[in-house]
PDB file of N, CA, C and O in Angstrom, chain B, residues numbered from 101:
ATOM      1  N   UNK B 101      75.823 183.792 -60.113  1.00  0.00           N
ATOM      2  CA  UNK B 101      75.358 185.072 -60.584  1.00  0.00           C
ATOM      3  C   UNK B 101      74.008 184.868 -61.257  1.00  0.00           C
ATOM      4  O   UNK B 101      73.655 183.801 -61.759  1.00  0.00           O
ATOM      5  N   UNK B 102      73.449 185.729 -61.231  1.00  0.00           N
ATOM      6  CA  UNK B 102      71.660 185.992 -61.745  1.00  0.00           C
ATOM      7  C   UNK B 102      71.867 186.169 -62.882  1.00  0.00           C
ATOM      8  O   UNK B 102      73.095 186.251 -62.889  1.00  0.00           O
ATOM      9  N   UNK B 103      71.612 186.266 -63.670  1.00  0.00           N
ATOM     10  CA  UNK B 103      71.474 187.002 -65.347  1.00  0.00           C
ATOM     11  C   UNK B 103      70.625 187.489 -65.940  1.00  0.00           C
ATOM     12  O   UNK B 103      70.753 187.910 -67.090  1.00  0.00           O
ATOM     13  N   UNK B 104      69.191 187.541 -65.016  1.00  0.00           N
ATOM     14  CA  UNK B 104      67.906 188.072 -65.485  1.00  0.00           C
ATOM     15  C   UNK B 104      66.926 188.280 -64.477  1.00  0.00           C
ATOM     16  O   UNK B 104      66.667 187.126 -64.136  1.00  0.00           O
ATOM     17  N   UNK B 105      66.387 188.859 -63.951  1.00  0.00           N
ATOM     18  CA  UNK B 105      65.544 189.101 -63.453  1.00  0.00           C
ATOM     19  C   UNK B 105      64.277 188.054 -63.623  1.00  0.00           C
ATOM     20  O   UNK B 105      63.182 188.598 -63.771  1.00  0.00           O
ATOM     21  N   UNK B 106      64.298 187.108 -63.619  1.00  0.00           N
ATOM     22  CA  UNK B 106      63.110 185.912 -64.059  1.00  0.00           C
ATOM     23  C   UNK B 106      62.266 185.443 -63.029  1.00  0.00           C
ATOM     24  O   UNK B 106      62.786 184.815 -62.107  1.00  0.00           O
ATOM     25  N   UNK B 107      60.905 185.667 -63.035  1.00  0.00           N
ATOM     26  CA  UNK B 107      60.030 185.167 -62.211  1.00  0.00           C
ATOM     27  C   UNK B 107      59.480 183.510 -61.741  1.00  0.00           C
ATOM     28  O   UNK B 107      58.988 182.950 -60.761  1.00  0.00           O
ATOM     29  N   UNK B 108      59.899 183.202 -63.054  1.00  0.00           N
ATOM     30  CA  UNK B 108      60.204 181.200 -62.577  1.00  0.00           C
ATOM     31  C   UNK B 108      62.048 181.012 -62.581  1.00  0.00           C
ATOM     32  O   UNK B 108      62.603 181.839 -63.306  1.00  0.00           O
ATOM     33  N   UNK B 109      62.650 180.379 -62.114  1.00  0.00           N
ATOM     34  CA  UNK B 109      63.378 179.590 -62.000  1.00  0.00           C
ATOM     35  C   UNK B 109      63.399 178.171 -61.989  1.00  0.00           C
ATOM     36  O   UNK B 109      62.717 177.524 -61.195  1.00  0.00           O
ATOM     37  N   UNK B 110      64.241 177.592 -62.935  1.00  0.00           N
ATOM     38  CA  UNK B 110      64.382 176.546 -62.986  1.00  0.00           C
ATOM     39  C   UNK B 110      65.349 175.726 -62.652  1.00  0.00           C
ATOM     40  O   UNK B 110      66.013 175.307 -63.600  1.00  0.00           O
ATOM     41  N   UNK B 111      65.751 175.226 -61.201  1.00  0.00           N
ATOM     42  CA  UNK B 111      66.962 174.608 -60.856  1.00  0.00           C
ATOM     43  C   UNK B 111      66.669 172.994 -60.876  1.00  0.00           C
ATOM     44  O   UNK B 111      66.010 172.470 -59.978  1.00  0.00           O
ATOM     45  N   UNK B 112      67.311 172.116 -62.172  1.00  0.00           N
ATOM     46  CA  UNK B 112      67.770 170.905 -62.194  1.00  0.00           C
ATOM     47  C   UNK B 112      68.827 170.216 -62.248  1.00  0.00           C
ATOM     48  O   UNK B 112      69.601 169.975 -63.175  1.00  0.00           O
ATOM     49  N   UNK B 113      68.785 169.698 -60.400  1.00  0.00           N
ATOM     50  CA  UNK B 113      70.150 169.147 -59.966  1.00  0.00           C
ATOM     51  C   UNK B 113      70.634 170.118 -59.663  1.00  0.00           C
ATOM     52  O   UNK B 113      71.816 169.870 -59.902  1.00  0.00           O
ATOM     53  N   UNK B 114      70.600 171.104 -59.290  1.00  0.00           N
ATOM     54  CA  UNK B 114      71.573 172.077 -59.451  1.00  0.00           C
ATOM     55  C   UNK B 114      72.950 171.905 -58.020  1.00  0.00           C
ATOM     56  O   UNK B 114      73.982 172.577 -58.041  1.00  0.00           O
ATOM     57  N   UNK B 115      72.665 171.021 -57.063  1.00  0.00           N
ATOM     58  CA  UNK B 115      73.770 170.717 -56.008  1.00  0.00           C
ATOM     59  C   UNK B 115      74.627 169.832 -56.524  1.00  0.00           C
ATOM     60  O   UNK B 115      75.826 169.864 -56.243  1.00  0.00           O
ATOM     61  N   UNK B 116      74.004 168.798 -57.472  1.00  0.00           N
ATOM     62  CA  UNK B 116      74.653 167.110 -57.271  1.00  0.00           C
ATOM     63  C   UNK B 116      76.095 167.121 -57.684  1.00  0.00           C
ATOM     64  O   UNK B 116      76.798 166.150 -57.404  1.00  0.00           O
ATOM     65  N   UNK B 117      76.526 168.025 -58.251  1.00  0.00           N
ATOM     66  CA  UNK B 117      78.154 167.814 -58.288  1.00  0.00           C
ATOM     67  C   UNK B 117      78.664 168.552 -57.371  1.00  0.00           C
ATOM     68  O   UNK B 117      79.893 168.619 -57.328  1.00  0.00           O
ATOM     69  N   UNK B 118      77.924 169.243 -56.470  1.00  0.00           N
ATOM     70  CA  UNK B 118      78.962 170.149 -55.557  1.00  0.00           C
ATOM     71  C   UNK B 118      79.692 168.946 -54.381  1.00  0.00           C
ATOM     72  O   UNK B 118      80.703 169.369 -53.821  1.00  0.00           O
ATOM     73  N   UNK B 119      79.357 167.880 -54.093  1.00  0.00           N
ATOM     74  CA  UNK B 119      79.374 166.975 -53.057  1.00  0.00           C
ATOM     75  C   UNK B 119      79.119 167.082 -51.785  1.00  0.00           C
ATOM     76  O   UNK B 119      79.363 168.266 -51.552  1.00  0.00           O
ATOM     77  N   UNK B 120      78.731 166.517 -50.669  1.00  0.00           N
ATOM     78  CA  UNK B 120      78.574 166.160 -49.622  1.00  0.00           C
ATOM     79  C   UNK B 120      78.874 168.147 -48.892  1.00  0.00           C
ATOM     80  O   UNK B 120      78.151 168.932 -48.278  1.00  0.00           O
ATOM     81  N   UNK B 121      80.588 168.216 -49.527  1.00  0.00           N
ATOM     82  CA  UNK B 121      80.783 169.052 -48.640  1.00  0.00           C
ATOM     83  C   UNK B 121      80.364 170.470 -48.589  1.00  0.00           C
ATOM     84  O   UNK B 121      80.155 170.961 -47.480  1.00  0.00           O
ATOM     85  N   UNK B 122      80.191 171.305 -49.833  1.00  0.00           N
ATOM     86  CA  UNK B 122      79.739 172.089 -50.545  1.00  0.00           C
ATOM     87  C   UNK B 122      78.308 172.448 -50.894  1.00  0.00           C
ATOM     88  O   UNK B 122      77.975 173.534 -51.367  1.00  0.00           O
ATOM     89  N   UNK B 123      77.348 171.266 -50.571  1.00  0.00           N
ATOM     90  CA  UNK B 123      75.866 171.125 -50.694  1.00  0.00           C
ATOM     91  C   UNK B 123      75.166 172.414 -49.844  1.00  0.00           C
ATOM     92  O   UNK B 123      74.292 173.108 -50.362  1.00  0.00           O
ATOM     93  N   UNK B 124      75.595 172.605 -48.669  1.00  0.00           N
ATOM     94  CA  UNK B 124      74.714 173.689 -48.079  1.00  0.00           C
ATOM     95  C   UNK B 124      75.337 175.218 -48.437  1.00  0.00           C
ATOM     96  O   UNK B 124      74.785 176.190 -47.921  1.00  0.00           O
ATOM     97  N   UNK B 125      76.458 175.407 -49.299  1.00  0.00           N
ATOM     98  CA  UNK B 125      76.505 176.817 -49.548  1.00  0.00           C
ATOM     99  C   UNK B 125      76.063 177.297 -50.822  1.00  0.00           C
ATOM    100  O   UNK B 125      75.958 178.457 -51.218  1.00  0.00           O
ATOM    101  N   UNK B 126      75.800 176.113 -51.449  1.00  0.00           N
ATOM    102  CA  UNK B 126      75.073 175.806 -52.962  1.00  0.00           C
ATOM    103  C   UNK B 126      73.387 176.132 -52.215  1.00  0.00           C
ATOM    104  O   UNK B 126      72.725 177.100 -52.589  1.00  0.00           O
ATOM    105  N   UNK B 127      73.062 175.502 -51.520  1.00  0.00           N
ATOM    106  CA  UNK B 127      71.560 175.745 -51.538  1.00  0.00           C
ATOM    107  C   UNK B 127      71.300 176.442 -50.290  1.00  0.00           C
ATOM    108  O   UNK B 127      70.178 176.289 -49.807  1.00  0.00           O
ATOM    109  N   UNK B 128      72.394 177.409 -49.497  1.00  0.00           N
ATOM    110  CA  UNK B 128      72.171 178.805 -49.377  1.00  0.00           C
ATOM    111  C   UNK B 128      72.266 179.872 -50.299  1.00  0.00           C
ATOM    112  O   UNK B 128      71.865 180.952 -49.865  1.00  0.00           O
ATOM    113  N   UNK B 129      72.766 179.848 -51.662  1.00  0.00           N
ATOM    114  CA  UNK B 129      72.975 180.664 -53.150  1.00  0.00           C
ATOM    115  C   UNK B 129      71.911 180.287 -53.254  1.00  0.00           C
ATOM    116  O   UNK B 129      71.327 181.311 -52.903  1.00  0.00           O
ATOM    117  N   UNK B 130      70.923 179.389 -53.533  1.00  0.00           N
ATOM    118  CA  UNK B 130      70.124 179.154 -54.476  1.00  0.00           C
ATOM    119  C   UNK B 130      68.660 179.996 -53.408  1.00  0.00           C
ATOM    120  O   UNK B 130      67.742 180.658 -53.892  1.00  0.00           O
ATOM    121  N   UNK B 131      68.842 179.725 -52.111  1.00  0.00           N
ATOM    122  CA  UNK B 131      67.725 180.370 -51.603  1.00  0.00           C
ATOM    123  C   UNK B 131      67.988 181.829 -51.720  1.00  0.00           C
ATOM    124  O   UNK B 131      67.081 182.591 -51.387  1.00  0.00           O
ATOM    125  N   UNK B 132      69.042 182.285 -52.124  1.00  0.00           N
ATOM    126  CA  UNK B 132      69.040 183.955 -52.077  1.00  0.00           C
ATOM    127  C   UNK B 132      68.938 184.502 -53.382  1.00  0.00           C
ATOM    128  O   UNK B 132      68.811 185.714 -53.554  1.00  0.00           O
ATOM    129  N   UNK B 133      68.980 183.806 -54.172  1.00  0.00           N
ATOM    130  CA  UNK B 133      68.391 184.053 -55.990  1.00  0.00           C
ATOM    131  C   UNK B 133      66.985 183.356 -56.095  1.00  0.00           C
ATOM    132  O   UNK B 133      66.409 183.560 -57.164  1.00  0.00           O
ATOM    133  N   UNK B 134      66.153 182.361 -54.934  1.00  0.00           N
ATOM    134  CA  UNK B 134      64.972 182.496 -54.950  1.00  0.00           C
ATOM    135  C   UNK B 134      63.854 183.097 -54.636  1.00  0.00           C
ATOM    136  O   UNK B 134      62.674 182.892 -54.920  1.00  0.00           O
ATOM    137  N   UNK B 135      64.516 184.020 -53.888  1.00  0.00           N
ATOM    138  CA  UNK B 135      63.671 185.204 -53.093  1.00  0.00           C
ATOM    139  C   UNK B 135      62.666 185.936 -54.159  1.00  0.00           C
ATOM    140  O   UNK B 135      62.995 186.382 -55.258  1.00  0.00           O
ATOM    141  N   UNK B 136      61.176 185.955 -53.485  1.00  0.00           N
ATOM    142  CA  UNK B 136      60.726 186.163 -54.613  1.00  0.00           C
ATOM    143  C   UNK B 136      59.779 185.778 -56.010  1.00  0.00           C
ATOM    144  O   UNK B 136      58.893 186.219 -56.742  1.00  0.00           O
ATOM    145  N   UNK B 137      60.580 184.738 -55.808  1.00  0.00           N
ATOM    146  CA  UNK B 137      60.666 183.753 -57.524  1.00  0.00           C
ATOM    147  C   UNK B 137      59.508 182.910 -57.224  1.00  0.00           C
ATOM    148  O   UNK B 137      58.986 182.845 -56.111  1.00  0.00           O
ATOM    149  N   UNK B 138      59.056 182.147 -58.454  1.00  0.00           N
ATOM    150  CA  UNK B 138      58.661 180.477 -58.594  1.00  0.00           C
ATOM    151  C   UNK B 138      59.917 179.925 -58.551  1.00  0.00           C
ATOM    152  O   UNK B 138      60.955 180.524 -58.835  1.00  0.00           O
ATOM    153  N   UNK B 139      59.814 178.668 -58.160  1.00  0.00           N
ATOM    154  CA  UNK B 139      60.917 177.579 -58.443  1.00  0.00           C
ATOM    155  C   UNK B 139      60.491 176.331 -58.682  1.00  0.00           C
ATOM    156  O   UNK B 139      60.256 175.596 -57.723  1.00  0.00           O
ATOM    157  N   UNK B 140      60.333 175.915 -59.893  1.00  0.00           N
ATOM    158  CA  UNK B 140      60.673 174.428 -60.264  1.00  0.00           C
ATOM    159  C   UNK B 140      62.396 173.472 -59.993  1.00  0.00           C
ATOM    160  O   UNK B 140      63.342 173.191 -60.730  1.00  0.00           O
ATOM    161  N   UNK B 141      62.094 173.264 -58.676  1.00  0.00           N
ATOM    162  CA  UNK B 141      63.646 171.952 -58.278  1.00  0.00           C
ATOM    163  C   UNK B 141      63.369 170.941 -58.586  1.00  0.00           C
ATOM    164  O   UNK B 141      62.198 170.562 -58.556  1.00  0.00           O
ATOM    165  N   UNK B 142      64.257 170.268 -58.936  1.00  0.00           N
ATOM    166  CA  UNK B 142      64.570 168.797 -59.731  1.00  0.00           C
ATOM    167  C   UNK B 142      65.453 168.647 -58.871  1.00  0.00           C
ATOM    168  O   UNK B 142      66.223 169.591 -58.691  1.00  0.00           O
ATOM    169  N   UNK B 143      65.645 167.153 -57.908  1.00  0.00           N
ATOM    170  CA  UNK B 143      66.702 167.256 -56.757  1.00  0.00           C
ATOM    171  C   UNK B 143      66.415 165.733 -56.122  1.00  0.00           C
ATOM    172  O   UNK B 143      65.326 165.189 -55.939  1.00  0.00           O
ATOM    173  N   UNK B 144      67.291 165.408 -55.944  1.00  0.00           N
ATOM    174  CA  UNK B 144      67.703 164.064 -55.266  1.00  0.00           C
ATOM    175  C   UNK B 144      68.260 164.624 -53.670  1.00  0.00           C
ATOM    176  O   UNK B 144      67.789 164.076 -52.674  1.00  0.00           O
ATOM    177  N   UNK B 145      68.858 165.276 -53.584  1.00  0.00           N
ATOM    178  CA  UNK B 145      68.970 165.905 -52.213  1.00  0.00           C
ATOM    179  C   UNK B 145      67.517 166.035 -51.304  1.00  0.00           C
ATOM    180  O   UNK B 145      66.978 167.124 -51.502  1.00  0.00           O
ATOM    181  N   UNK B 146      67.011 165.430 -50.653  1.00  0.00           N
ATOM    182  CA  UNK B 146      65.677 165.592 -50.253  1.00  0.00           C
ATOM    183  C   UNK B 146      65.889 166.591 -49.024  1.00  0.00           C
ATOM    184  O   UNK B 146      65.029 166.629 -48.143  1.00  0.00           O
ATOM    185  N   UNK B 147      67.298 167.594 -48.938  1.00  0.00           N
ATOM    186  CA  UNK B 147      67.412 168.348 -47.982  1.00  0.00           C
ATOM    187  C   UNK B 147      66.999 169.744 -48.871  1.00  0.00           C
ATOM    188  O   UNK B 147      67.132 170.907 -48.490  1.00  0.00           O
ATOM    189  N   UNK B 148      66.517 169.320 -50.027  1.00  0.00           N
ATOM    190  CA  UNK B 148      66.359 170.529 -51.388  1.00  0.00           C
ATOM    191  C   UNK B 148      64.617 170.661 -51.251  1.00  0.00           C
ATOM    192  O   UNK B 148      63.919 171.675 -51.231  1.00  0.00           O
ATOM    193  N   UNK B 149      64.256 169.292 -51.172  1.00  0.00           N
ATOM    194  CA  UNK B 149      62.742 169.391 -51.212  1.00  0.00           C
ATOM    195  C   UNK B 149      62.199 169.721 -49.923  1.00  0.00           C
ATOM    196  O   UNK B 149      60.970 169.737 -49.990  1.00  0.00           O
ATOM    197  N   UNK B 150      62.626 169.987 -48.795  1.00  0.00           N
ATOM    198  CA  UNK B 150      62.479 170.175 -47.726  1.00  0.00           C
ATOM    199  C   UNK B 150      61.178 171.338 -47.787  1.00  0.00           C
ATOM    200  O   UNK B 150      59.990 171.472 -47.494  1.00  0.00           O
ATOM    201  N   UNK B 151      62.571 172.196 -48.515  1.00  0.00           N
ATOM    202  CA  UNK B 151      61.687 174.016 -48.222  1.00  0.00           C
ATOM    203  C   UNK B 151      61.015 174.305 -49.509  1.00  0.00           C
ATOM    204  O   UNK B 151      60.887 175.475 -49.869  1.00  0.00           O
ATOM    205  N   UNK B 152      60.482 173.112 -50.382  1.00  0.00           N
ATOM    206  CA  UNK B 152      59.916 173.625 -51.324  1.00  0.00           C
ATOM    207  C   UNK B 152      58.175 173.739 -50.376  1.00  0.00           C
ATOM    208  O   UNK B 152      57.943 173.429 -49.207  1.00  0.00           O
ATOM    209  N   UNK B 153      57.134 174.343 -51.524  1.00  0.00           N
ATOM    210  CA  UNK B 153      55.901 174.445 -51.026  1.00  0.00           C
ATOM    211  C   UNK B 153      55.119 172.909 -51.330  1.00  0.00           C
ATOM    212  O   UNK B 153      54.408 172.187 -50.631  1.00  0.00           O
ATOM    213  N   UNK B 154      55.496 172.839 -52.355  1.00  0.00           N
ATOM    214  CA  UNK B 154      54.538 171.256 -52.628  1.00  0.00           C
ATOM    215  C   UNK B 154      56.173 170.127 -53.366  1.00  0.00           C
ATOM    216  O   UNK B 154      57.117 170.452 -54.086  1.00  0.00           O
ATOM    217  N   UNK B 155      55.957 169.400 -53.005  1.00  0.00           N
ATOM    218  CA  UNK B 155      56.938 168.350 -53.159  1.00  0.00           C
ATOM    219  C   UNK B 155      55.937 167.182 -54.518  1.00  0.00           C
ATOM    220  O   UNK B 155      54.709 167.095 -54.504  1.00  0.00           O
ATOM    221  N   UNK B 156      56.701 166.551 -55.384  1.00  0.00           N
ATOM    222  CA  UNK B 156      55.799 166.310 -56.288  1.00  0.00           C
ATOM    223  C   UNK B 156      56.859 164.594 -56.840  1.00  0.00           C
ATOM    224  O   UNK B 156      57.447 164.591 -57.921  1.00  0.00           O
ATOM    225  N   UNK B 157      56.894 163.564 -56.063  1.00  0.00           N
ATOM    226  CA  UNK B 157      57.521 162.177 -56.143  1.00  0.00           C
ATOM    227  C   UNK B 157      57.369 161.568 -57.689  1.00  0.00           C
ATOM    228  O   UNK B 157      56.249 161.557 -58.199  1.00  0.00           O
ATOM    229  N   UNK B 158      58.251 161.182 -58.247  1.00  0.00           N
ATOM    230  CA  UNK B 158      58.129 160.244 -59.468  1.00  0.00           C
ATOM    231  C   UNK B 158      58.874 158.726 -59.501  1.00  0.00           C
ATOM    232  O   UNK B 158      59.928 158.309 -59.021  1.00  0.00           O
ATOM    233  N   UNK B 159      58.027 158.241 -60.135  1.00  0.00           N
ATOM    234  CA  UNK B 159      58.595 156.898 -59.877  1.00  0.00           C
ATOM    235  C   UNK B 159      58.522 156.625 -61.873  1.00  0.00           C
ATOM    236  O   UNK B 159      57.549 157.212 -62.348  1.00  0.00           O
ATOM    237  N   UNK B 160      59.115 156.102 -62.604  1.00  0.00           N
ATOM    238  CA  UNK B 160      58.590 155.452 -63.622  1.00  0.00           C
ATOM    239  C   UNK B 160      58.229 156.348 -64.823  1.00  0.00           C
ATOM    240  O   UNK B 160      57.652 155.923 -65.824  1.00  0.00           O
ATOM    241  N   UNK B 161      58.848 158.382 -64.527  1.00  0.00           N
ATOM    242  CA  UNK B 161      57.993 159.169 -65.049  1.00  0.00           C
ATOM    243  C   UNK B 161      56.828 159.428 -64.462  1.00  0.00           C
ATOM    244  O   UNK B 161      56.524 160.593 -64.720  1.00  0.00           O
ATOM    245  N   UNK B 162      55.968 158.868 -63.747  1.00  0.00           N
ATOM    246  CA  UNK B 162      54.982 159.465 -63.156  1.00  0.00           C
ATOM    247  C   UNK B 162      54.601 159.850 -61.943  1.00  0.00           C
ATOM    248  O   UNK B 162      54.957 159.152 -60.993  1.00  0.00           O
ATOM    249  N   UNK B 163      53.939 160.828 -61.748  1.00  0.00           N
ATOM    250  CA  UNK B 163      53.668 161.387 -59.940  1.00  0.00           C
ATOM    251  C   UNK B 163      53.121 160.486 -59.839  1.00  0.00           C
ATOM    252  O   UNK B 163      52.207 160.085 -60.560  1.00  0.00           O
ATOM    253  N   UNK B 164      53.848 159.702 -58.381  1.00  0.00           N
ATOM    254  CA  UNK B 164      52.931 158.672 -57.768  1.00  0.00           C
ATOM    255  C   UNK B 164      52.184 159.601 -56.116  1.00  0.00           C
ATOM    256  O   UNK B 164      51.224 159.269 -55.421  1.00  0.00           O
ATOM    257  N   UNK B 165      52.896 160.504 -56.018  1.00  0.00           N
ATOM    258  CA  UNK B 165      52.430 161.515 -54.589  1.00  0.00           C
ATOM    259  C   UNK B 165      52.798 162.767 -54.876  1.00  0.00           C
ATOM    260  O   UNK B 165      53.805 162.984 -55.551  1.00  0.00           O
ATOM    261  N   UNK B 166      52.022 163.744 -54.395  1.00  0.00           N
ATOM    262  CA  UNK B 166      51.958 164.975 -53.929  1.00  0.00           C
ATOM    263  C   UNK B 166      51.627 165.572 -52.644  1.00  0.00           C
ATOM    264  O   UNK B 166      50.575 165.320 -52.056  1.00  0.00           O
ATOM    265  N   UNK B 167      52.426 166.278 -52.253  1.00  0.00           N
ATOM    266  CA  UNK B 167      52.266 167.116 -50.915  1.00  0.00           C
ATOM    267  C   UNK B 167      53.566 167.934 -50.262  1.00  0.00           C
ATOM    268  O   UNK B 167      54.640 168.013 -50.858  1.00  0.00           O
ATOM    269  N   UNK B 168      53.355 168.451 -49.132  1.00  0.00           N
ATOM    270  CA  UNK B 168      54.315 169.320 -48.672  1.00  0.00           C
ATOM    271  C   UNK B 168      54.904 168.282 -47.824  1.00  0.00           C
ATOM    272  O   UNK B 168      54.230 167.315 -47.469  1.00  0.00           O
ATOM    273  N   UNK B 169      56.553 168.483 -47.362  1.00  0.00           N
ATOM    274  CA  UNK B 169      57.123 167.193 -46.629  1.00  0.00           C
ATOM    275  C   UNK B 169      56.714 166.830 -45.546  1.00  0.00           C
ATOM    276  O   UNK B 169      57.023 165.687 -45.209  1.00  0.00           O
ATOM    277  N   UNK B 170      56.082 167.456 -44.838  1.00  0.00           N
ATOM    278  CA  UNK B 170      55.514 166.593 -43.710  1.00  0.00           C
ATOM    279  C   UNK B 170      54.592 165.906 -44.080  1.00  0.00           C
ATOM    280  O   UNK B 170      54.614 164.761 -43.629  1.00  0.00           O
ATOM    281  N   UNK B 171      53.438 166.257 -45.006  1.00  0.00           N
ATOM    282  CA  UNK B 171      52.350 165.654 -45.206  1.00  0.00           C
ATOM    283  C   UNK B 171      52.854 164.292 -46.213  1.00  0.00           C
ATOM    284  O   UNK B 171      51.927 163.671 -46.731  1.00  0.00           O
ATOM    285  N   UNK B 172      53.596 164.041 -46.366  1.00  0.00           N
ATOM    286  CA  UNK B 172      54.219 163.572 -47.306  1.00  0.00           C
ATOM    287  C   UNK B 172      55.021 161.996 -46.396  1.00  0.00           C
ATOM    288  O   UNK B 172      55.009 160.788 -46.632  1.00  0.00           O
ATOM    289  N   UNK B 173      55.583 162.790 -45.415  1.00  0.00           N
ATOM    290  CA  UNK B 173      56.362 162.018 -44.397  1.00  0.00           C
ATOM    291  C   UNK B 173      55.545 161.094 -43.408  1.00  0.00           C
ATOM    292  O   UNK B 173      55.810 159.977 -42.965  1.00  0.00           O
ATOM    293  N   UNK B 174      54.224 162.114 -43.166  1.00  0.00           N
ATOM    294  CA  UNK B 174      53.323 161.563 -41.928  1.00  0.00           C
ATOM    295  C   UNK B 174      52.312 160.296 -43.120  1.00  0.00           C
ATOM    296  O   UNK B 174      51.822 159.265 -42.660  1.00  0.00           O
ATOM    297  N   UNK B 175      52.223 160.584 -44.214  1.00  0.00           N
ATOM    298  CA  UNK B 175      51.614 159.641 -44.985  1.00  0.00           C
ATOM    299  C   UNK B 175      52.494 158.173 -45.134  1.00  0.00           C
ATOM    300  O   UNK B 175      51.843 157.212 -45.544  1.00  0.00           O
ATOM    301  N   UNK B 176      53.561 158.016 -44.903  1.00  0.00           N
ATOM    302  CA  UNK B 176      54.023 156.886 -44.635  1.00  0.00           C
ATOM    303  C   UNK B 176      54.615 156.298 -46.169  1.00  0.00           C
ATOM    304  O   UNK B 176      55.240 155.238 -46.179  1.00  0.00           O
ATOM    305  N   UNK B 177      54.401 156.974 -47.306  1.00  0.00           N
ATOM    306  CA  UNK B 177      54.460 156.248 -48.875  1.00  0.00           C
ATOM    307  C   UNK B 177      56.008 156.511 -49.219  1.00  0.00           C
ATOM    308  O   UNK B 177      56.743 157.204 -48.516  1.00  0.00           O
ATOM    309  N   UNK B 178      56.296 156.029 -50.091  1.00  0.00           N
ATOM    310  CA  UNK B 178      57.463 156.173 -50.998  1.00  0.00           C
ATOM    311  C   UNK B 178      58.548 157.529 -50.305  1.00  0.00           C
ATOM    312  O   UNK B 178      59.698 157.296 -49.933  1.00  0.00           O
ATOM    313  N   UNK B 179      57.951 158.820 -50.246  1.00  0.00           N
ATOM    314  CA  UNK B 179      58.854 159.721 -50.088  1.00  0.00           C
ATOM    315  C   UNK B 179      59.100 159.335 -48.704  1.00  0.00           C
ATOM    316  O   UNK B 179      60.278 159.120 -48.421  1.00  0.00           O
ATOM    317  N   UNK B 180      58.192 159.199 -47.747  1.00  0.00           N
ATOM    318  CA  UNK B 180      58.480 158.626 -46.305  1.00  0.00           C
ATOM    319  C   UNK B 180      59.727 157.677 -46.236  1.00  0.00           C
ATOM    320  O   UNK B 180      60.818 157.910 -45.715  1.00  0.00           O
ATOM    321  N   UNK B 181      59.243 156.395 -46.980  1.00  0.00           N
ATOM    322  CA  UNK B 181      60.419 155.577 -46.786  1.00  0.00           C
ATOM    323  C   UNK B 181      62.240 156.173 -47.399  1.00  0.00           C
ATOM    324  O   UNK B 181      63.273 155.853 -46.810  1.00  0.00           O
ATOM    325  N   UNK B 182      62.209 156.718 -48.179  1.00  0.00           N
ATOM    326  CA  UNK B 182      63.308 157.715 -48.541  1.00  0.00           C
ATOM    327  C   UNK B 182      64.129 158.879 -47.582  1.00  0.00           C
ATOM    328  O   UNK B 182      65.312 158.984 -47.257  1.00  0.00           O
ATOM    329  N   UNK B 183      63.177 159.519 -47.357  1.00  0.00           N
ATOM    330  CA  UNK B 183      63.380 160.500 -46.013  1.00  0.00           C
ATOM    331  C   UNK B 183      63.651 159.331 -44.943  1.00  0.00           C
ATOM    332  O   UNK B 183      64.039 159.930 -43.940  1.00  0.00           O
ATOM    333  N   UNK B 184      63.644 158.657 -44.810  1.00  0.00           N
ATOM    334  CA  UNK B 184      63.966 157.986 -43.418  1.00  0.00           C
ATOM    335  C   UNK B 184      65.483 157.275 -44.073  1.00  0.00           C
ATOM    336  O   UNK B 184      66.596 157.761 -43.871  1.00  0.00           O
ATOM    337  N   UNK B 185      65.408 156.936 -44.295  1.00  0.00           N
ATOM    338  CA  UNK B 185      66.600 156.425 -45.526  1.00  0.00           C
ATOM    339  C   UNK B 185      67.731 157.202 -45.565  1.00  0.00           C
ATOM    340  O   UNK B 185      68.924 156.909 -45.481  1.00  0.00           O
ATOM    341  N   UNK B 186      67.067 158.395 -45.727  1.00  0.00           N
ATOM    342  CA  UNK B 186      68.088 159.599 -45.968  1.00  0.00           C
ATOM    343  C   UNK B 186      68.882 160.500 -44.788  1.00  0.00           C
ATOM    344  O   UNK B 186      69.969 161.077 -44.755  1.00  0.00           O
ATOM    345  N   UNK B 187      67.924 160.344 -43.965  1.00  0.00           N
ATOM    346  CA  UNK B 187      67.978 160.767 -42.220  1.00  0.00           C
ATOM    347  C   UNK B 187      68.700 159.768 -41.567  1.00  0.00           C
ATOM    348  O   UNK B 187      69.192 160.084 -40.484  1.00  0.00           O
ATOM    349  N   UNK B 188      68.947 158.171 -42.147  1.00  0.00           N
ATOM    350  CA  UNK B 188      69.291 157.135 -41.281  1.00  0.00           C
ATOM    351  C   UNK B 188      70.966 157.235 -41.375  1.00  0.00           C
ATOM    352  O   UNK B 188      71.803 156.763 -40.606  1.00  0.00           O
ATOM    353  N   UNK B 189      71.216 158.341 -43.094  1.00  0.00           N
ATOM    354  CA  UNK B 189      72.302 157.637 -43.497  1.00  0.00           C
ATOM    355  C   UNK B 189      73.169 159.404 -43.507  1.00  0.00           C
ATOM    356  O   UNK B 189      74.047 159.750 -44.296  1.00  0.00           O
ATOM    357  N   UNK B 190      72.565 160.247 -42.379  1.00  0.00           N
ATOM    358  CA  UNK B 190      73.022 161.495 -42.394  1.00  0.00           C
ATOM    359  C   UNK B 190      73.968 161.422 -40.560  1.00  0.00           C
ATOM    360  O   UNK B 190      74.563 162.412 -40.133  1.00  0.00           O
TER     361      UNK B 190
END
């Protein structure tokens, strides 16, 4: 449920306890309360960062990359090796 009409949203983690099985009706809810919105995601699911606009990697606390996932993927760095990782083990 919504509770406010809010122009940012802030979803952190918001799948990771649903598990494996439950993950895509969690982040079909979350795209239908984003309609609209800003969204700041915080997400280990990299099936979360997919449909964001800019994807933003941390390593250590700090952005080590920025970009949208392809540009991100075709660059070959850190999120690349992850996404492949993540795709290998889907």
């Amino acid at each position: 449920m919504l509770l406010t009409d809010a122009d940012l949203v802030i979803l952190d983690e918001a799948t990771a306890e649903a598990g494996s099985a439950y993950a895509t009706q969690l982040d079909l809810a979350a795209d239908a309360v984003l309609v609209g919105r800003t969204a700041l995601v915080v997400a280990h699911r990299l099936t979360q960062a997919v449909a964001c606009d800019r994807i933003l990697v941390m390593e250590h606390g700090r952005i080590i990359e920025t970009r949208t996932h392809g540009e991100l993927v075709d660059a070959g760095g850190v999120y690349a090796g992850l996404w492949s990782a993540w795709e290998a083990a889907r």
